[in-house]
C-alpha positions in Angstrom: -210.4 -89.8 3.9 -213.0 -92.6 3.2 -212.5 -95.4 1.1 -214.4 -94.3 -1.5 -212.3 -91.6 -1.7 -209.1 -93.4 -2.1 -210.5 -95.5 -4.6 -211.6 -92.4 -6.9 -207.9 -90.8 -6.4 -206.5 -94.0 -7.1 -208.6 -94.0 -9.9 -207.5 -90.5 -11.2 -204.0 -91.8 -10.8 -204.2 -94.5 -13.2 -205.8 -92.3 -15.6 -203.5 -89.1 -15.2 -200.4 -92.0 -15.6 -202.2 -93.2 -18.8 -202.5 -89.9 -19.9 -198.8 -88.7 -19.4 -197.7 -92.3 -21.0 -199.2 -91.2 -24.3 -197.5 -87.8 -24.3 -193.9 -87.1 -26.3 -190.7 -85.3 -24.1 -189.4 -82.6 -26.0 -186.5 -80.5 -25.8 -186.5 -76.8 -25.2 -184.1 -75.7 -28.1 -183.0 -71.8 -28.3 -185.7 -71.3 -30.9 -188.7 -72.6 -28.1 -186.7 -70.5 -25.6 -186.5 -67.2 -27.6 -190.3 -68.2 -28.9 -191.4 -68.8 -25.2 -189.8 -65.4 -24.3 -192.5 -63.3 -26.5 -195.3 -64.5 -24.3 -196.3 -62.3 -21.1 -196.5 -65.3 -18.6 -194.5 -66.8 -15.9 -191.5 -68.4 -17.3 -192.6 -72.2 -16.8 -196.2 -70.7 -18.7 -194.7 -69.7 -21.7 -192.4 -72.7 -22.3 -195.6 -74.8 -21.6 -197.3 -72.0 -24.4 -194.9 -71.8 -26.7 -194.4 -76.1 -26.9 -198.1 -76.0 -27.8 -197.9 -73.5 -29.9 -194.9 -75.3 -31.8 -196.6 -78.9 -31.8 -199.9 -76.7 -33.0 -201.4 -78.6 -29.6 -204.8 -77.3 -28.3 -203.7 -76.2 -24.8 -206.3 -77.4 -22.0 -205.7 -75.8 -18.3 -207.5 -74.5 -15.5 -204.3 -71.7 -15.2 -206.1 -68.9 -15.5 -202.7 -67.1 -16.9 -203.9 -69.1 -20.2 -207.3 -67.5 -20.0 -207.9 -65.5 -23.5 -204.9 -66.8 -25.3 -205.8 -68.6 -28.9 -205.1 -72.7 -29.3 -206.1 -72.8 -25.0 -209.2 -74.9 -24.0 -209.6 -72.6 -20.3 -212.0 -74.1 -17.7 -212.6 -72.3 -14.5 -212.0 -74.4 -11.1 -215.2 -75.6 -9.6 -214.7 -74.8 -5.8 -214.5 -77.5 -3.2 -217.7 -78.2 -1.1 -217.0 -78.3 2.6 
């Protein structure tokens, strides 16, 4: 790793920390459980779906599970170089 490297992943750190300070916990009632239960994805996916989905959140992911689903931003993953 070069130094300029570990200043950019420092960096994305700070941001990605930033980021998750401005977000809310919430709790996964019966109702989010049962709602997260009607979605055809991984278990962890359709909690993560279904809290959008309650909070009427635009959901923004590079999971390609989320691909054609409605309220998700999807983004393919640009491939490393190297």
């Amino acid at each position: 790793n070069s130094p300029a490297w570990g200043s950019r992943a420092s960096l994305l750190h700070t941001r990605g920390f930033g980021l998750m300070q401005s977000g809310r916990v919430v709790p996964v009632d019966t109702a989010l459980a049962l709602e997260a239960a009607q979605h055809p994805l991984p278990l962890a996916d359709s909690l993560i779906y279904a809290t959008a989905r309650r909070y009427q959140a635009v959901l923004w992911t590079q999971d390609e599970h989320f691909r054609d689903l409605p309220a998700v931003r999807y983004f393919a993953k640009i491939p490393a170089i190297g």
